[in-house]
N, C-alpha and C positions, 0 to 999 in steps of 0.2 A: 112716887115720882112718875109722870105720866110719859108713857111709850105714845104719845102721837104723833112727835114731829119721827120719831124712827118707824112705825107705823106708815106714816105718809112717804115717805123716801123708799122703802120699801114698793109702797104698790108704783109708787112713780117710773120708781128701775124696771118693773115688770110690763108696766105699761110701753113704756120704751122699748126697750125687750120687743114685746109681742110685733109693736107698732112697726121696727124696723124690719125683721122677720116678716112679716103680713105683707107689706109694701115689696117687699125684693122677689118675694114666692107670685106676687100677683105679679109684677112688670116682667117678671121671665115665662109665668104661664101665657100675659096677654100677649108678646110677644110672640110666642113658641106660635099662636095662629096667624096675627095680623099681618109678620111678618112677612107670609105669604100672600098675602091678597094682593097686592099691588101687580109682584112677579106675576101672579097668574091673569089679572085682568089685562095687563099693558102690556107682558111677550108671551105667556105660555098662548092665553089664548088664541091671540091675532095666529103668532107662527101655523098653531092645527091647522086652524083657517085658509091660514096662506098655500099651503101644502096642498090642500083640497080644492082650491081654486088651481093651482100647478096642474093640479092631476083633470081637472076638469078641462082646461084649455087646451093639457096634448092631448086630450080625447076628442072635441071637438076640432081639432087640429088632424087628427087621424082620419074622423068622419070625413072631411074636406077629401083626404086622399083616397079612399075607398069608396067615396061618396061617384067620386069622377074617373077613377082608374088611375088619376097620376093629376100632379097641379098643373096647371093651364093654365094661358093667359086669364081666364075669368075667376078662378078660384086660387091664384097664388097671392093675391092680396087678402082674402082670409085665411089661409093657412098662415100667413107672414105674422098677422094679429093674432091670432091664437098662440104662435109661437113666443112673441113678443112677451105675451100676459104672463104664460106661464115663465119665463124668465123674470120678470118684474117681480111675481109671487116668490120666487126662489130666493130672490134677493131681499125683499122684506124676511121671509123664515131666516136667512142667515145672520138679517142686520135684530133677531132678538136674542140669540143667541142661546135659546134655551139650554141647546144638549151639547153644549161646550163642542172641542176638538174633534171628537166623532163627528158630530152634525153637521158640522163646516166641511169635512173632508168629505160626509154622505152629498151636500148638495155643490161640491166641487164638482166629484164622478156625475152627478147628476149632469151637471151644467154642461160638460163635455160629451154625455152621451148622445143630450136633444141637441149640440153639433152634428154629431156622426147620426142621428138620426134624420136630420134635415138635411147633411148631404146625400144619402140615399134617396129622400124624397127629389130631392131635384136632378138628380140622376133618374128615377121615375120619371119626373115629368118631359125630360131630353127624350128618352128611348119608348114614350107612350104610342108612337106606331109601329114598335115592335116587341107584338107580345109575350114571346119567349123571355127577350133581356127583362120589360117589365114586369114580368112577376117574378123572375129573380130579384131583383131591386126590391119590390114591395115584401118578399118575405123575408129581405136583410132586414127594413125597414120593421115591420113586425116584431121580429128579434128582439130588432133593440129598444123596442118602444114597450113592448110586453105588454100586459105580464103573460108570464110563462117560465123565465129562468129566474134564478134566486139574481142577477146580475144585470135586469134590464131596467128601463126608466120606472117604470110601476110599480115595480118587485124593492125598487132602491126607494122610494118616495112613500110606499105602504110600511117598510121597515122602519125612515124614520119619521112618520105619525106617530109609526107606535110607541118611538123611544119620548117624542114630544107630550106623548100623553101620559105615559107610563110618569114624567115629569111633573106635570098637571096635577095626576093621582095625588105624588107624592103634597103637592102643595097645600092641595085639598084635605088631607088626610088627618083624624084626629086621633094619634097611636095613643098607647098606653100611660105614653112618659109625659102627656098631657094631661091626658084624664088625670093623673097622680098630683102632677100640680095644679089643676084647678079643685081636687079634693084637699089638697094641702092648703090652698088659695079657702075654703071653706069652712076648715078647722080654725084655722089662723083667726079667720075673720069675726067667729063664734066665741073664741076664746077673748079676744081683745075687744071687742063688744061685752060680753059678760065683765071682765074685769073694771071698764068704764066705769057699765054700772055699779058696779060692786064700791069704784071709788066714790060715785058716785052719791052711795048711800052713805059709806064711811064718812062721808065731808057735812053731810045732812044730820046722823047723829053728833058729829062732836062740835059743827059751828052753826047748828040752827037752821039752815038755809035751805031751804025747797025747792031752790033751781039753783043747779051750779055752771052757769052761760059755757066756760070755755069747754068744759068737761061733756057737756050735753051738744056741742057743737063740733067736738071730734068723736062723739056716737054717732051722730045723725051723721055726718060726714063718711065714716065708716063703712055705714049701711048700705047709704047712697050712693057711693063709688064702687063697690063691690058689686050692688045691684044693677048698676046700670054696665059697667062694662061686661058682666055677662051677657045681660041683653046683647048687646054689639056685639060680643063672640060668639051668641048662639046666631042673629043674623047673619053673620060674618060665613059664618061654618055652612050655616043654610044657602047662601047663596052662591057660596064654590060650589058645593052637592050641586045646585043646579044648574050652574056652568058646564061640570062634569058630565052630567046627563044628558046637554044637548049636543057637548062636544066625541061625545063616545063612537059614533056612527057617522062615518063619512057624508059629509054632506054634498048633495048635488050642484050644480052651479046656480039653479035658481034661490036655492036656499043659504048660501053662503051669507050674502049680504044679510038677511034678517036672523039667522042667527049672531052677527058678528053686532047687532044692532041690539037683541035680547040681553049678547052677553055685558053691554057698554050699560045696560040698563041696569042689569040686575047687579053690577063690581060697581057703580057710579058712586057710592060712598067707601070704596077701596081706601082713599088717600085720607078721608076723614078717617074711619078709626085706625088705620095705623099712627098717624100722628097722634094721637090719644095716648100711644104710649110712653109720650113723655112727661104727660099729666099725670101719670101714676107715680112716679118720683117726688113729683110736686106737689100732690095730696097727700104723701106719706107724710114730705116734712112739713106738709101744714097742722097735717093731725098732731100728728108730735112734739109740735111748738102749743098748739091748744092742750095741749096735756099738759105741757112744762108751767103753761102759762095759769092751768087753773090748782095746781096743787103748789110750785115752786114758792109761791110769795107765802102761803099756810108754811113749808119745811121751813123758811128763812124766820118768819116771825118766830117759830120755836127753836131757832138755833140761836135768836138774837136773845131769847129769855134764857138757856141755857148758857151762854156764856156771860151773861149778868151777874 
């Protein structure tokens, strides 16, 4: 009595098996990365940025004060700009929202101190012919403009970079429980190629046939989807690392814009491969139907002879 059509239902379950399995461990490994890129291209990075431009405007905003000994008719229309910017920067880092409820309340206090810091200065600028009041004023102003105390505009704006970036890190980061799954993602992938072929040859000795189209179309499918989406998650991976790299070191104000330019360069396929991860569900069940499709009609013709 011939075991072919139980034979073939066998490898089919396996193939199935593998196929589902393979397909769920890849769309949570490509996931586990791409997920981040977006987050990090479109808020983590802009927010660093912003922050750094923040800190570069009250500086040159301070320059203004110390530059002149107090604002004056001639220098309170750029002290006012400088103030301006760095408030504009505040409020883009608040509208990405990267470091949730902490970050909001950080550039709250923020936001009320460069108040109390510019009423000082204009207090400065009132009492600028009398030097005793003005450099009490300039050294409230000082204070609270910092750094110096853990509690000043600088000291508050350095603290949350660090939390925006420490964010970034995390985005970027490729831990343990990744590498596990795209090594799982590797096994998977090795095993359910092998067995392919394996049906592959079982279909060739018992029905003659040198090519088996649907069978050979979810190998090569197999290959080709596992091969290429790594590609994309080693780029993917290489190009946070070097977002990371530029964004690590406070940038100056001339530098701002061309890093924020480098980084729109180098994430600018962000949104392409995260959307890729819904084509990985989509190729699973395609494989999986080419599977059904090159073994299913071979089980049925020997189910139709055994119940004959």
């Amino acid at each position: 009595m011939s075991t072919t059509g139980r034979d073939l239902t066998r490898r089919l379950r396996l193939l199935l098996a593998l196929g589902a399995a393979a397909t769920l461990v890849l769309f949570g490994a490509y996931r586990g990365v791409h997920d981040d890129t977006v987050p990090l291209a479109s808020s983590s990075a802009p927010g660093i940025l912003a922050v750094d431009t923040a800190r570069n405007a009250l500086g040159k905003a301070h320059q203004v004060v110390t530059r002149s000994g107090a604002v004056d008719d001639d220098t309170t229309g750029e002290f006012h700009t400088q103030i301006s910017v760095a408030h504009q920067s505040l409020a883009l880092a608040a509208s990405e929202n990267v470091t949730g409820l902490a970050g909001r309340h950080t550039l709250q206090t923020v936001t009320g101190l460069i108040a109390v810091y510019s009423g000082w200065v204009e207090r400065l600028g009132k009492a600028r012919h009398n030097p005793r009041l003005s450099a009490v004023y300039l050294h409230y102003a000082n204070q609270v403009l910092g750094p110096g105390t853990d509690g000043d505009i600088m000291s508050r704006l350095a603290d949350l970079r660090d939390q925006k970036m420490a964010e970034a890190e995390r985005q970027a980061s490729f831990p343990e429980p990744l590498w596990l799954a795209w090594s799982a993602v590797l096994v998977l992938a090795v095993a359910l190629c092998a067995a392919l072929v394996e049906a592959q040859r079982f279909a060739r000795r018992r029905f003659r046939h040198s090519v088996h189209p649907p069978l050979l179309a979810a190998t090569v499918l197999c290959v080709a989807g596992v091969a290429v989406l790594s590609c994309f998650t080693l780029e993917a991976h290489r190009a946070m690392t070097g977002v990371l790299d530029q964004l690590r070191t406070p940038q100056p104000a001339g530098e701002v814009a061309k890093v924020a330019g480098q980084v729109e360069a180098g994430m600018a396929d962000a949104g392409f491969w995260a959307a890729l991860s819904s084509w990985v569900l989509i190729g699973g069940v395609l494989m999986m139907a080419l599977t059904v499709a090159g073994l299913w009609p071979r089980i049925a013709e020997y189910r139709f002879e055994g119940s004959r």
